[in-house]
N, C-alpha and C positions, 0 to 999 in steps of 0.2 A: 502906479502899478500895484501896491498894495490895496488897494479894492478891484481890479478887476477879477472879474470872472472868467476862470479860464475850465472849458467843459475840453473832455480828452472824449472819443468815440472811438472805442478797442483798446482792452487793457492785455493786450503783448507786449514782445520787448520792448517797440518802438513807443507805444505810447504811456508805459509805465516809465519807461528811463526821463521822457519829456517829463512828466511828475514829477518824482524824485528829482531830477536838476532845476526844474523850476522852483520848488521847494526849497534847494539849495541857494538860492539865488536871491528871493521875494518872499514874502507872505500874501501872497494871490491866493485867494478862494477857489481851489481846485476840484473839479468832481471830472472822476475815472466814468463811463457806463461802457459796461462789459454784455457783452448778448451770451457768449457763452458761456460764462461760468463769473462769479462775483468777484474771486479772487484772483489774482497774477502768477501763472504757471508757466513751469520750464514748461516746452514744446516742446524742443528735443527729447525729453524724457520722457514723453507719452507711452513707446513704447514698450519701459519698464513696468509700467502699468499692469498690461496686457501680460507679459512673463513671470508677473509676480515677485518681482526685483524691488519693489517699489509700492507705496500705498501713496492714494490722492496726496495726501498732509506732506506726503515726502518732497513733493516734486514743485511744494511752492517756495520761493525762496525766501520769502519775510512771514512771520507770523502773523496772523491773523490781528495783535493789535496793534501792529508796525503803523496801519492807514489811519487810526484815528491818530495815535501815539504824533504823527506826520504832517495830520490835518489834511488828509486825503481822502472825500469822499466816496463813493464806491456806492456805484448804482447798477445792479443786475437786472437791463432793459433792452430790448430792440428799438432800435432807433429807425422809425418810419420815412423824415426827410426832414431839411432844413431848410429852416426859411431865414435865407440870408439878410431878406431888407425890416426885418425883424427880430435879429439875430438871437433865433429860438432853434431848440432841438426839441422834435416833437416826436414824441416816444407812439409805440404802438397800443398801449393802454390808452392814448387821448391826453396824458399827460405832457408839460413839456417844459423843459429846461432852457432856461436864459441866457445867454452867455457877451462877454468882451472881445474874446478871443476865441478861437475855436481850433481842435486839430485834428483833421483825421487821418484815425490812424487803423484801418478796418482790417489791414491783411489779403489774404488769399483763402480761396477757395479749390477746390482740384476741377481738374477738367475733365468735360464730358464730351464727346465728340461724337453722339447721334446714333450709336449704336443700338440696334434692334436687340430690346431684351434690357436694355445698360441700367433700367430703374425696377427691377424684382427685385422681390425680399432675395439678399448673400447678392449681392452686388451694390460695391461702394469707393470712395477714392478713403484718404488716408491723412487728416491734415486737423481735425478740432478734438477735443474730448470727447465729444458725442461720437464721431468715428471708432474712435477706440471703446466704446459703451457699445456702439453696434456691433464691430466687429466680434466683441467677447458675445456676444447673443447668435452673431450669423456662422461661428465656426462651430457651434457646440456640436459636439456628435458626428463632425465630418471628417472624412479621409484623406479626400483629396480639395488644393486651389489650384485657382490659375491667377498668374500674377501680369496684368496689361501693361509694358511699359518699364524700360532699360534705367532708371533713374536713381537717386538715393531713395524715396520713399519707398520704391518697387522693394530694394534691399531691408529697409525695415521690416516690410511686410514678409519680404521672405524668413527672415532673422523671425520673428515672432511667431510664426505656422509652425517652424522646425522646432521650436522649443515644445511645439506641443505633438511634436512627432506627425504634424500633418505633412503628408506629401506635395510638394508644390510644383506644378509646372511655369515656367516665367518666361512670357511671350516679349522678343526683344526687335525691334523694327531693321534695326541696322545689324551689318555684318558682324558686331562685334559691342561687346557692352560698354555701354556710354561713349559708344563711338564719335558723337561729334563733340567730346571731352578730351575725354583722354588719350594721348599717343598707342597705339597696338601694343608695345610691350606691358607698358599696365592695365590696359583691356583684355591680356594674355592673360596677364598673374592672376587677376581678379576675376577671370571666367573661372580660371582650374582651382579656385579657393572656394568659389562658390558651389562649382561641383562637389567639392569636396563636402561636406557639407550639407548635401545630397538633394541642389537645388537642379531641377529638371532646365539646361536652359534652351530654348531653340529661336537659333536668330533667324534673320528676313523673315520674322513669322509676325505677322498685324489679324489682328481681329478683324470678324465679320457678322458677328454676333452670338449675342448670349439666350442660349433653350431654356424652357422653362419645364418642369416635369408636373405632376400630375397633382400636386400639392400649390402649383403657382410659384414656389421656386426655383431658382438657380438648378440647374442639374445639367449643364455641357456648355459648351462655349464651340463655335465652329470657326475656324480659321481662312483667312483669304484662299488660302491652297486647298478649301477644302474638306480638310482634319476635321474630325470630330473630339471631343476629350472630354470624358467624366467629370465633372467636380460637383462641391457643393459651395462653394463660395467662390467671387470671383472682385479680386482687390484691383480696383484702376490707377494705375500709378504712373499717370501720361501728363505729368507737370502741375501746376497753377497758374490761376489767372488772380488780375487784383479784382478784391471783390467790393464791388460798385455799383452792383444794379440795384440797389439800393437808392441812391442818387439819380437814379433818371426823375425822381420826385421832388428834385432841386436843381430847377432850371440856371438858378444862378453860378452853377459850379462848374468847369467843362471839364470834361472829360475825352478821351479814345479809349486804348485799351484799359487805360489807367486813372487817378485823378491828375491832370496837368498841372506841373511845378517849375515853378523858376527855380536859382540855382539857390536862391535863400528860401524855398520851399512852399512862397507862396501860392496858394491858387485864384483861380481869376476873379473871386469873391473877397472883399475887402475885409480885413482880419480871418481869416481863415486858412489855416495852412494844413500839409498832410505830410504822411511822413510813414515809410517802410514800404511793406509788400505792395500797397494800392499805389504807389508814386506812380506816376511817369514822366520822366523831366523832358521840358521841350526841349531840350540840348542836355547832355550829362557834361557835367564840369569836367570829365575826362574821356577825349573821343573816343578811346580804343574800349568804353566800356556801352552797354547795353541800356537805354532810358530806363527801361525798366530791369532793377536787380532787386532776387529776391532771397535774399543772405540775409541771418543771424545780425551778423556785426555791423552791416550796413543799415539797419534799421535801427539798430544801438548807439551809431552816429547823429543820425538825423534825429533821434530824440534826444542830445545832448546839443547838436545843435539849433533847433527852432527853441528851446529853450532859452538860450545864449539869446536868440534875439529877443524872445516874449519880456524877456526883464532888462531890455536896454540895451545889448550889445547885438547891434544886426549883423548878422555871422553870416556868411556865405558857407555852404556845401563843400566839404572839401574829403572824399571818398579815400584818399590813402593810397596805397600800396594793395593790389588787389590781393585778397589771399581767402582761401576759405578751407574747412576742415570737416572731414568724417569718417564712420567706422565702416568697413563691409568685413559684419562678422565679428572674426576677431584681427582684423588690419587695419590699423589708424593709417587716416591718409588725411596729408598737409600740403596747400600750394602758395606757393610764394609768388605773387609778377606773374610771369605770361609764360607758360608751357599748354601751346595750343597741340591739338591732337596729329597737324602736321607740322615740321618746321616750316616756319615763313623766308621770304628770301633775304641771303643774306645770314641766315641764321644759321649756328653751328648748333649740334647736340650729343651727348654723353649720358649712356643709359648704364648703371650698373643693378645688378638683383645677385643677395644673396645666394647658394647653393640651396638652401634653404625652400628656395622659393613666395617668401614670405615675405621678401624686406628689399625692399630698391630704390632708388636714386635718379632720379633726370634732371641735371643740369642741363637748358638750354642759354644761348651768351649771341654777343654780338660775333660774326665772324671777323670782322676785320680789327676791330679796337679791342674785344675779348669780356666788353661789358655783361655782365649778367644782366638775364633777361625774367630768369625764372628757375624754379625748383621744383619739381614734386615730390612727395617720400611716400613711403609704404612701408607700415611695418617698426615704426618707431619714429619719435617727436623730435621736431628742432622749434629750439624757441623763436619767440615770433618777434622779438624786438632785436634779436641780432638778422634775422635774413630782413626783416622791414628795414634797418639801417644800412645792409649793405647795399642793397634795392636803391636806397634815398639816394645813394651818396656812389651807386653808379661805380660799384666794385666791380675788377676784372674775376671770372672764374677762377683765374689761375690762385688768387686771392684766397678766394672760399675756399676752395681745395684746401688747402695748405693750412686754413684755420678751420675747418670745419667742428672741431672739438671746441671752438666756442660756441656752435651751435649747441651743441649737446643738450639734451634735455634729458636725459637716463644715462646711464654706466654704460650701455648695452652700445651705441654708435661709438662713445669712445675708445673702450676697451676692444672690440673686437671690426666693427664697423669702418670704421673712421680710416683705418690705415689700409682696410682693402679697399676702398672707395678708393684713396691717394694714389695705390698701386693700379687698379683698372683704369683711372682716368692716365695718369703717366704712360701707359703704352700706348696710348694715342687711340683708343678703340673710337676716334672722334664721326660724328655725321654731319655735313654739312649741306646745306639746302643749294 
């Protein structure tokens, strides 16, 4: 193990964390090649960029001479295709790299879905540094956006227009924001916070295409029903795909939407594994989850664990307790387990929202045993290794209730929170499927 050659393709979460624990583990000969940028950045902090919150240096998490300090090389290159029965990475300069092992780990790209007009200069998706480089170029000097597509990026993108006082319209396909997410009451909160806020939102409304004005830019967007609407830039914020079309230049890997993985990560080429947004596993280790997931912390696993295997311990995949986290605006929002947008059968639920408007709770549980199922919050944090252990270990609601101040993560749910929560679930305001 200590001479192999282990080459990472995408230096994100997923394939820097592989790095750094294989490091941990072995002295393997490691080279990072990153296509967009040399060094390893937050992603979620792109944003801050663009608001002025934040400078490039801010948002990498290790200094600059963490990689050598590491023994982690670091090569800023496009990687053109691999040749597995040769097991070379051959770079778009003509150059190419050797490797024992290999991992990819390439990420997502945002989707484009064929829209007349969708590639004019001020039309773009929302997902690399170069995006956030574009967009600071495509908004300069305009007044109004249109924002394609109900999602978290869509909300970043809104969150950053209004910092700059641009006026945003935000095109939403379903009746109600992040409707095949979230339950209606939090699809409520989170429409009237957005309003607030002063995001334009109008649902059942889907694009039909993007005008160009007289310049060869962005200048209207027209909608399925018709509408016409002014803008000068227009952000696509209608999901990702894994980004792999790359790979069609390396016959030996297979692919569908994604690159295919067993549950210890490998792909159908011998020493070659992948790992984060590009996966997609022919079976997920947990049926109730989706082959492909493209979560922060899910990609933070799979680079701790193909790791685990590359230095001797063959580690199987093992996803957790589902949960993921994010802001809209100024609302932190947290989920624990399964709170699907409707209850399933069988399923009990318990919705509480401050007067406030700001801050709420959905408990979902078993109906008949009382097992919790799931949580969402809005509006203030619970920590994540007390609801991941009650999750594990298959606590009754009535449970959580009653301890939920060990969730606490601020003053704010215990001192004032905590005991109206106890009080609205105790009258029984319960729903049951």
């Amino acid at each position: 193990m200590s001479n192999d050659r282990i080459v990472i393709i995408g230096n994100g979460i997923s394939g820097i964390t592989a790095a750094r624990h294989i490091r941990k583990r072995s002295d393997a000969r490691i080279t990072v090649i990153g296509k967009e940028s040399e060094h390893f950045f937050s992603r979620t902090a792109l944003m801050y960029l663009y608001m002025g919150h934040m400078r490039y240096r801010d948002i990498k998490p290790y200094e600059d001479h963490f990689w050598a300090k590491n023994r982690i090389a670091l090569k800023h290159a496009k990687v053109a295709r691999i040749d597995t029965e040769k097991k070379s990475v051959m770079l778009s300069n003509g150059s190419a790299v050797d490797y024992d092992k290999l991992i990819i780990a390439t990420g997502s790209e945002s989707n484009m879905f064929g829209w007349p007009g969708q590639d004019l200069p001020g039309v773009q998706g929302l997902y690399s540094l170069q995006d956030v480089e574009a967009m600071e170029a495509n908004t300069k000097g305009i007044s109004r956006a249109v924002i394609v597509g109900g999602g978290l990026i869509g909300v970043e993108m809104a969150e950053m227009l209004r910092t700059r006082n641009i006026e945003v319209t935000f095109f939403v396909r379903e009746d109600s924001f992040w409707g095949g997410i979230l339950p209606k009451q939090e699809a409520d909160l989170i429409t009237r916070h957005m309003r607030e806020h002063g995001v334009d939102l109008h649902f059942n409304t889907e694009l039909e295409e993007v005008l160009a004005g007289a310049d060869g830019r962005v200048q209207a967007v027209r909608t399925k029903g018709g509408d016409t609407i002014d803008c000068g830039f227009v952000g696509l914020a209608v999901g990702v795909h894994p980004n792999i079309k790359w790979l069609k230049e390396s016959p030996g890997i297979k692919t569908k939407k994604g690159v295919l993985v067993n549950t210890y990560l490998e792909t159908s080429a011998a020493d070659v594994f992948a790992i984060g947004d590009c996966v997609e596993f022919h079976e997920h280790p947990d049926p109730q989850r989706k082959n492909i997931e493209q979560v922060w912390y899910t990609g933070r696993l799979m680079g701790e664990t193909v790791a685990r295997t590359l230095t001797g311990d063959r580690t199987a995949y093992d996803p957790g307790i589902w949960f993921n986290s994010a802001k809209f605006f100024d609302i932190e929002y947290q989920t624990y387990g399964w709170v699907r947008n409707e209850l399933q059968d069988g399923e009990a639920g318990h919705y509480w929202e401050h007067p406030n408007g700001k801050s709420a709770l959905h408990l979902v549980w078993n109906a008949k045993n009382r097992v919790l199922h799931g949580v969402n919050s809005f509006g203030f944090r619970l920590r994540h290794e007390v609801f991941d252990r009650w999750l594990r270990e298959r606590t009754t609601v009535d449970h959580v209730v009653e301890h939920l101040h060990e969730a606490a993560f601020d003053p704010e749910l215990h001192h004032r929170s905590e005991p109206a929560i106890r009080a609205s679930f105790k009258q029984g305001n319960t729903v049951i499927a």
